[in-house]
C-alpha positions as CSV (number, residue, x, y, z in Angstrom):
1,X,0.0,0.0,0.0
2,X,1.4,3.7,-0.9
3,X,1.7,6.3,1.4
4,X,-1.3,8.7,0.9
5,X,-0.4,12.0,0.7
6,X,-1.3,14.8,3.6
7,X,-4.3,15.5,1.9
8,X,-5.4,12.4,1.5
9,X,-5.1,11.7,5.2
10,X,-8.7,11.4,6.3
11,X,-10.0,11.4,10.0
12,X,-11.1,7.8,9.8
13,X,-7.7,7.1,9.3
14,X,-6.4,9.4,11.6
15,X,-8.6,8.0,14.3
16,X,-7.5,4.7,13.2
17,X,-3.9,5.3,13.9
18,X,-5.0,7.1,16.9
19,X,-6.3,3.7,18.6
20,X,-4.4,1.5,17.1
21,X,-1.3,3.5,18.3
22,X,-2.6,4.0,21.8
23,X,-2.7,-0.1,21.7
24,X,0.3,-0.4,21.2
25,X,1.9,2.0,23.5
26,X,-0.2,0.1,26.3
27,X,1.0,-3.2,25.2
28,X,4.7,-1.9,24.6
29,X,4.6,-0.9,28.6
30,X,3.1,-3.8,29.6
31,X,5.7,-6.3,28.0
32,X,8.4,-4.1,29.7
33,X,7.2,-4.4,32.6
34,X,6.9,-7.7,32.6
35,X,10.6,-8.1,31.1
36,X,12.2,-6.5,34.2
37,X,10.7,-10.0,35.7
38,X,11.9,-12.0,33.0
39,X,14.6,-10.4,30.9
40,X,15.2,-13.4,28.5
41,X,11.6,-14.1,27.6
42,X,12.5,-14.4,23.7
43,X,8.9,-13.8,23.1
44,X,8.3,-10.7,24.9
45,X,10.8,-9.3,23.0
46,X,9.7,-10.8,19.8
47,X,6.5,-9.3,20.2
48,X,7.8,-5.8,21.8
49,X,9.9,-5.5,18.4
50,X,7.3,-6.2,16.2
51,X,4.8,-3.6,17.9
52,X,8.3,-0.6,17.8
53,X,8.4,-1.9,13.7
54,X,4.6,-1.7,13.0
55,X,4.3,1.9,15.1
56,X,7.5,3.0,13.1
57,X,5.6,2.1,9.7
58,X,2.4,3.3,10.3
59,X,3.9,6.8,11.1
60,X,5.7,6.6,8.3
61,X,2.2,5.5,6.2
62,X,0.1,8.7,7.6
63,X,3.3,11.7,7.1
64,X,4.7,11.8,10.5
65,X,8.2,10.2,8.8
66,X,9.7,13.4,11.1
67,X,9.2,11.1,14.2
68,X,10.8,7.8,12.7
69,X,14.3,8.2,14.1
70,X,12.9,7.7,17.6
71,X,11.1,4.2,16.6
72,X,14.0,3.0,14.9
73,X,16.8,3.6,17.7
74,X,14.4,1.6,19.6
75,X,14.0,-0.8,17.5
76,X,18.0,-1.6,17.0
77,X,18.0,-1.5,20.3
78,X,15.7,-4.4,20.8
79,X,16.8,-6.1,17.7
80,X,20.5,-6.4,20.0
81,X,18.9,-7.2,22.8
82,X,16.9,-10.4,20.7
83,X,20.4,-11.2,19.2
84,X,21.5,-11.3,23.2
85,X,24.6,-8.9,22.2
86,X,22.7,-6.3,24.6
87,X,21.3,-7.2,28.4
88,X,18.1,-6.3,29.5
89,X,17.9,-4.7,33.2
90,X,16.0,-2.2,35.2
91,X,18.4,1.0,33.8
92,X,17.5,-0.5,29.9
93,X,13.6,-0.7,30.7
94,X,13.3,2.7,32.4
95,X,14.9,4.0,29.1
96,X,12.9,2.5,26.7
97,X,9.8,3.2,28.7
98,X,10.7,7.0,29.1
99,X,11.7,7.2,25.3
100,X,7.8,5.5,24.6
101,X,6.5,8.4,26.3
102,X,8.1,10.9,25.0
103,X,7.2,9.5,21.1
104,X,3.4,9.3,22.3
105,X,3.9,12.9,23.4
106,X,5.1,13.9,20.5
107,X,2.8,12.0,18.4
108,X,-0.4,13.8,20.1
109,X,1.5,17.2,19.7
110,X,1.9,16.8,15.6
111,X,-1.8,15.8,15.5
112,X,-3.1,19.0,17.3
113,X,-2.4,18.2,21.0
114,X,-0.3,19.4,23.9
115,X,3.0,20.4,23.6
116,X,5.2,17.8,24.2
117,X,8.1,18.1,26.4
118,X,10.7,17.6,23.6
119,X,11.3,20.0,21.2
120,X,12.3,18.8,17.6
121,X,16.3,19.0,18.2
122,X,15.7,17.1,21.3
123,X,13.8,14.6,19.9
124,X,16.9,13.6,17.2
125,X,19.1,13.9,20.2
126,X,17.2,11.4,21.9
127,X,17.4,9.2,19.1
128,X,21.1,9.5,18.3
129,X,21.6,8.7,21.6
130,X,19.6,5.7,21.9
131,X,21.2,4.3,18.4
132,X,24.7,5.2,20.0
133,X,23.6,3.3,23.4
134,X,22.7,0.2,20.8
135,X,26.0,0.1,20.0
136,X,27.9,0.8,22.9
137,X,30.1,-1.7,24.2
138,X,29.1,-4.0,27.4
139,X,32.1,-2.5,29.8
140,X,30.3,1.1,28.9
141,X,26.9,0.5,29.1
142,X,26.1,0.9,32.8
143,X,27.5,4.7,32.5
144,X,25.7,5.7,28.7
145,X,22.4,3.9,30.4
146,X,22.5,6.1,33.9
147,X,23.7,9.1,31.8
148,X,20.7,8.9,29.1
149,X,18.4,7.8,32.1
150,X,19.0,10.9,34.2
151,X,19.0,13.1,30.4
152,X,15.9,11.7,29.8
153,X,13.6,12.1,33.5
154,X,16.1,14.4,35.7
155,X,14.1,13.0,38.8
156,X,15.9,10.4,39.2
157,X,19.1,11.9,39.3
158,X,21.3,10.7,42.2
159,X,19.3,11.3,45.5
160,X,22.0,13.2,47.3
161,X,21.7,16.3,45.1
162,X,17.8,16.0,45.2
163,X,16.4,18.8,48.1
164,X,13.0,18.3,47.6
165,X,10.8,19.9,50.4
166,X,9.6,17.5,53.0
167,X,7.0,18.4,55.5
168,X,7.4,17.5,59.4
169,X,5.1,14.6,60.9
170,X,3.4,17.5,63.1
171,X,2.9,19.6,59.6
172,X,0.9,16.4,58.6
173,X,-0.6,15.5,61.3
174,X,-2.2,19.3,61.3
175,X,-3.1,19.2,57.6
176,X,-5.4,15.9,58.1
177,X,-6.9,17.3,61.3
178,X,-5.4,14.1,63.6
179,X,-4.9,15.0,67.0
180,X,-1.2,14.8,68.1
181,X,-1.5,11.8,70.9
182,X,1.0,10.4,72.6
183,X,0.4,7.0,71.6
184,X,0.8,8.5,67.9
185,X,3.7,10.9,68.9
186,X,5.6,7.6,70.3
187,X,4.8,5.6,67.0
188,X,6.5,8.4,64.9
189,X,9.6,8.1,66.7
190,X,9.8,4.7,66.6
191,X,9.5,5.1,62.6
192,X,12.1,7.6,62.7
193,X,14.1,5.5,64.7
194,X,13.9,2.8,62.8
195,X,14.6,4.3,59.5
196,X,18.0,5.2,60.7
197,X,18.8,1.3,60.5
198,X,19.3,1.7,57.0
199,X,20.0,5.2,55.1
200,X,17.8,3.5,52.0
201,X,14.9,4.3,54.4
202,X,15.6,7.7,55.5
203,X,12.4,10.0,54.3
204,X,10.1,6.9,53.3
205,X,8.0,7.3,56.1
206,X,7.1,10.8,56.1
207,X,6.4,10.2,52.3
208,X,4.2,7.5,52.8
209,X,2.3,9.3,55.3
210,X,1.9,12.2,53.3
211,X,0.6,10.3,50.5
212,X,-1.3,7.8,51.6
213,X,-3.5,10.3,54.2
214,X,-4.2,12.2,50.9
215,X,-5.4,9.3,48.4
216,X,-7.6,8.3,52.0
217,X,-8.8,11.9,52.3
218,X,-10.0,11.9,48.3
219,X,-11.7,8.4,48.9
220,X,-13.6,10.1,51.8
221,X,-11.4,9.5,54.7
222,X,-12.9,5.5,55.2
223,X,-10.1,4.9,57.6
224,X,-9.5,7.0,60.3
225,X,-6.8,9.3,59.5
226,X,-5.2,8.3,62.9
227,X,-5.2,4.5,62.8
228,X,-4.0,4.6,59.2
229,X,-1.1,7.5,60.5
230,X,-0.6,4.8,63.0
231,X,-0.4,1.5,60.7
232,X,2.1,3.5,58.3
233,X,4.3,4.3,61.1
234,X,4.7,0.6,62.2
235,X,4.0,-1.2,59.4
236,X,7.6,-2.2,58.7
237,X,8.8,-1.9,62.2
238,X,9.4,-5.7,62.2
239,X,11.7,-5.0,59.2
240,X,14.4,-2.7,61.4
241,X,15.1,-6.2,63.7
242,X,16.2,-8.5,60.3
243,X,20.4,-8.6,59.5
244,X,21.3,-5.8,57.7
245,X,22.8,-8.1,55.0
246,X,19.2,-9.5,54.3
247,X,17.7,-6.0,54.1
248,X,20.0,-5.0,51.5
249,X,20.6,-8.3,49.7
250,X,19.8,-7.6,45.9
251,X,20.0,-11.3,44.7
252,X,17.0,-13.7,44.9
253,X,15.9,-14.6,48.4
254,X,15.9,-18.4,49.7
255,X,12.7,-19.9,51.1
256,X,14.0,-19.3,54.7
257,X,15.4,-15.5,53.9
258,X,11.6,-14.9,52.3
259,X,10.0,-16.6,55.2
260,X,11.7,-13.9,57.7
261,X,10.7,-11.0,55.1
262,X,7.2,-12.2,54.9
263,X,6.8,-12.4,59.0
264,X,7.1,-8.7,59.5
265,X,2.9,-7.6,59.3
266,X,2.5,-10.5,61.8
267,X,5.2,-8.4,64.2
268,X,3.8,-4.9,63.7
269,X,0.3,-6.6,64.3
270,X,1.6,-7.9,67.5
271,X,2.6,-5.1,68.9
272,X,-0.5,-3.2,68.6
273,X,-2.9,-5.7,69.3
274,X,-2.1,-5.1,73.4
275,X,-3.3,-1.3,73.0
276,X,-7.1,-1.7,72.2
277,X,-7.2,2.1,70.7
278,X,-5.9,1.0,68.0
279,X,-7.0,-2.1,66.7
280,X,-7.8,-0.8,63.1
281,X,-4.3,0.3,63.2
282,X,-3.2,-3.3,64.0
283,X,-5.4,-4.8,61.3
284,X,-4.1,-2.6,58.5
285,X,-0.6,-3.9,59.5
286,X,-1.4,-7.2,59.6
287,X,-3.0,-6.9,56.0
288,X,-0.6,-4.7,54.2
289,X,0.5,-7.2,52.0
290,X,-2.7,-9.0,50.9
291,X,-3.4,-8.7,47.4
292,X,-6.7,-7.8,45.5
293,X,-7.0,-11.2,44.2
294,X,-6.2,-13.1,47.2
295,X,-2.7,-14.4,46.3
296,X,-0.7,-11.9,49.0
297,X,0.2,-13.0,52.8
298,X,-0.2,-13.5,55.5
299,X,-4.0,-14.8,55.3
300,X,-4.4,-14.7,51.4
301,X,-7.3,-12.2,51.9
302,X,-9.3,-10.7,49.2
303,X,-10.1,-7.6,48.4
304,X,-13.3,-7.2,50.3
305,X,-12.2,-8.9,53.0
306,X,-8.6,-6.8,53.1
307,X,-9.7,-3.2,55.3
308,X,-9.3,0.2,53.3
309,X,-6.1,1.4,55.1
310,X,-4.5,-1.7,53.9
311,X,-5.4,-1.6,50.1
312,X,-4.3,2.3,50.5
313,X,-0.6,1.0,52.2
314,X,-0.1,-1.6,50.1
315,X,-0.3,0.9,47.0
316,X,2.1,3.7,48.6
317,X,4.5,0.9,50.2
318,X,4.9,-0.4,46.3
319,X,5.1,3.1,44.8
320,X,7.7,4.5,47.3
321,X,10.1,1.4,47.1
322,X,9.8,1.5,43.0
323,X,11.0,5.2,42.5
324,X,13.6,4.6,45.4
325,X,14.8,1.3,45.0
326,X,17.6,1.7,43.0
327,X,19.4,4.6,44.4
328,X,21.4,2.4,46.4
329,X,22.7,0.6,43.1
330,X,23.2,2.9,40.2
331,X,22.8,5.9,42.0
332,X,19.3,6.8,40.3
333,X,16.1,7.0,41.6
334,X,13.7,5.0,39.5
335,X,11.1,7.1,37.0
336,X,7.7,8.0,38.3
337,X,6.5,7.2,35.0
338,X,8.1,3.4,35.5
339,X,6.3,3.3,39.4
340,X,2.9,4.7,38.7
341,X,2.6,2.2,34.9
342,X,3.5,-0.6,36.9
343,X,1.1,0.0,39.8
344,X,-1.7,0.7,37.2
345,X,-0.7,-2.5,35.6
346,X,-1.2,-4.4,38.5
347,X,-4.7,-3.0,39.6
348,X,-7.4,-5.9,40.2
349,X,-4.7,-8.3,40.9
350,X,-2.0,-7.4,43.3
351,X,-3.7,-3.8,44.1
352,X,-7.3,-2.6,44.5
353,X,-8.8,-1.0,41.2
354,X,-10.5,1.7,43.0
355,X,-7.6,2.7,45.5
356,X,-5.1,2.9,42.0
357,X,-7.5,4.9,40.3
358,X,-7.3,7.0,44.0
359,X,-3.6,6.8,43.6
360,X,-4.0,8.4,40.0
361,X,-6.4,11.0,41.1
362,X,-3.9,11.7,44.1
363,X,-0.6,11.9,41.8
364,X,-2.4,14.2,39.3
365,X,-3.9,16.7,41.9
366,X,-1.2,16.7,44.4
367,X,1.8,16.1,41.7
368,X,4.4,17.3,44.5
369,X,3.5,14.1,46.3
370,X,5.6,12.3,43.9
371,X,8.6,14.1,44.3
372,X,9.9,13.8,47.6
C-alpha cells in the first residue's frame, strides 16, 4: 500500500492510527514491565519489536516520517537485545519506557495536541543517543544507560543532590486534622528511629504518610486518619530487627530469607494488638500485603475482606520502594512514569482498582507528592 499523501489523510484514518497507536503504546509498557521479571523471555521481545516496527511504519504510512528516528533507535535497540549482544535490566527498561512516552507525546503534539516536552532537536538527540547506546560496548553501558536515564527524567538523578521539600510529621498531622497523641507521637519516633537502621529508608515514612492520608482523604477518609497514620508508622517496624545483609541483599531470596521477610505484618500486628485504641491500626498492619486477588500473605485475603487502610498502604509501600529502590545501586532513583505504569498494571490483581484509580487522582492533583 502507498503512502497517501497529507491531503489524503482522512480522520477515519487518523482515528484509526489514533487507537491502534494507543494499543500499542499500552502493550509496549506492559511487556516491559513484565521483562524487568523475566529479561530473557525471547517472546516478549519478539512481540515488543514487532509492535516498535509496525508503530515505526504506520507513522511513516500517515506523514509523520519526522518522528521515525525515535522508533528506529528503539527498534535496534531491541533487535540487539533479541540477538542477546545487549542485556536487558531495570536501567535498559526505564529508558525504553521514558523514550515510549516521550514519542506518544510527541505523536499527540503533531496531531493537534499538547506540547510535548521535547522539542524537535531534542527529539533527534534522543534518538542518536539511543542508536549510540545500541552500539555501545558492554564495559560502557552501565554509564551511557545512567547518563541517558538521568537526560531523559532528571528526577531520578542521584538522590544526594535532590532537596526536595519535606513536610514534618506535626505539619501532617495538622493538615489531616489528627490529633497529636502520645500514643501516635511515640509511633512516629519509633519510625524515625527505625529508618535510621538503613539510610535506603531515611524519608520513606514521612512520604508515605503524606501520600497515603491524601489518596484516603480523596476516597472520603474511610479509615481514620489516625489509625492509618498509625499503621504507616509501624508497618515495617518488624523490618528494622532483620540482619542488615538481608535488608539490602539484591540477589533472589531463599525460602527461609523470604519466610523472615514475609513475618514482618504479623510483628507490627503484634505489637498493637495489646493497645485496644488502636485495633484498626493493628489490622491494617497485619494486612498490608494481601493482594486484590487473594494471592498476598499472610491470610491470602481478598479484596473485600482486606480493610481500606491496607489496600491504601499496600499501593504507597509499592510506589515509594519502585521510585527509590535503586538509588542504592546505580545511584538513580527510579522514573515516576516506571512506578505509577507498573502500579496501574497491577490493579485488580496485586492492588485494588479503586484505591489505584485514587492513587492516579492523588498523583495528578497533588503532583508534589511524587517528588519527595
Amino acid at each position: 500500500m502507498s503512502t497517501p499523501n497529507p491531503g489524503e489523510i482522512t480522520d477515519d484514518l487518523l482515528a484509526d492510527f489514533r487507537l491502534e497507536s494507543a494499543e500499542q503504546f499500552q502493550r509496549c509498557e506492559q511487556l516491559l514491565i513484565e521483562l524487568e521479571h523475566a529479561p530473557d523471555d525471547a517472546e516478549r521481545l519478539r512481540e515488543l519489536f514487532r509492535l516498535v516496527h509496525t508503530l515505526k511504519g504506520n507513522l511513516g504510512y500517515i506523514g509523520l516520517a519526522q518522528l521515525m528516528p525515535v522508533p528506529q533507535a528503539l527498534e535496534d535497540i531491541l533487535a540487539r537485545l533479541r540477538e542477546s549482544q545487549l542485556q536487558f535490566d531495570s536501567l535498559l527498561g526505564d529508558i525504553l519506557l521514558l523514550s515510549l512516552d516521550h514519542l506518544k507525546a510527541l505523536i499527540q503534539q503533531t496531531l493537534g495536541g499538547p506540547a510535548a516536552q521535547l522539542s524537535p532537536q531534542q527529539s533527534q538527540a534522543l534518538s542518536q543517543a539511543l542508536s549510540a547506546l545500541a552500539t555501545a560496548p558492554a564495559t560502557q553501558q552501565t554509564s551511557f544507560r545512567s547518563a541517558l536515564l538521568q537526560q531523559l527524567d532528571p528526577s531520578s538523578r542521584p538522590p544526594e543532590v535532590q532537596q526536595t521539600a519535606q513536610p514534618s510529621a506535626s505539619e501532617l498531622l495538622q493538615r489531616h486534622a489528627i490529633e497529636a497523641d502520645p500514643d501516635l507521637l511515640f509511633f512516629i519516633e519509633l519510625m524515625q528511629a527505625s529508618e535510621r537502621r538503613s539510610h535506603y529508608w531515611q524519608g520513606r515514612g514521612i512520604r508515605q504518610l503524606d501520600l497515603a492520608l491524601a489518596i484516603n482523604r480523596l476516597g472520603g477518609n474511610p479509615e481514620q486518619p489516625a489509625q492509618l497514620a498509625a499503621a504507616i508508622c509501624l508497618h515495617d517496624i518488624g523490618m528494622a530487627f532483620l540482619p542488615l545483609e538481608l535488608l539490602h541483599k539484591e540477589a533472589h531470596l531463599i525460602r527461609e530469607e523470604r519466610r523472615q521477610m514475609q513475618s514482618h505484618p504479623r510483628l507490627s500486628h503484634e505489637l498493637l494488638k495489646h493497645m485496644p485504641k488502636w485495633r484498626a491500626a493493628a489490622e491494617i498492619c497485619l494486612q498490608h500485603q494481601e493482594h486484590a486477588d487473594g494471592n498476598g500473605y499472610p491470610k491470602g485475603l481478598s479484596e473485600l475482606e482486606t480493610c481500606p487502610g491496607a489496600l491504601i498502604l499496600s499501593i504507597v509501600d509499592t510506589f515509594d520502594a519502585r521510585t527509590h529502590e535503586r538509588a542504592h545501586q546505580a545511584l538513580n532513583k527510579r522514573p515516576l512514569l516506571r512506578a505509577i505504569l507498573e502500579i496501574n498494571n497491577l490493579a485488580g490483581r496485586q492492588f485494588s482498582s479503586r484505591w489505584v484509580a485514587l492513587f492516579n487522582q492523588t498523583l495528578q492533583q497533588h503532583p508534589e507528592l511524587a517528588h519527595r
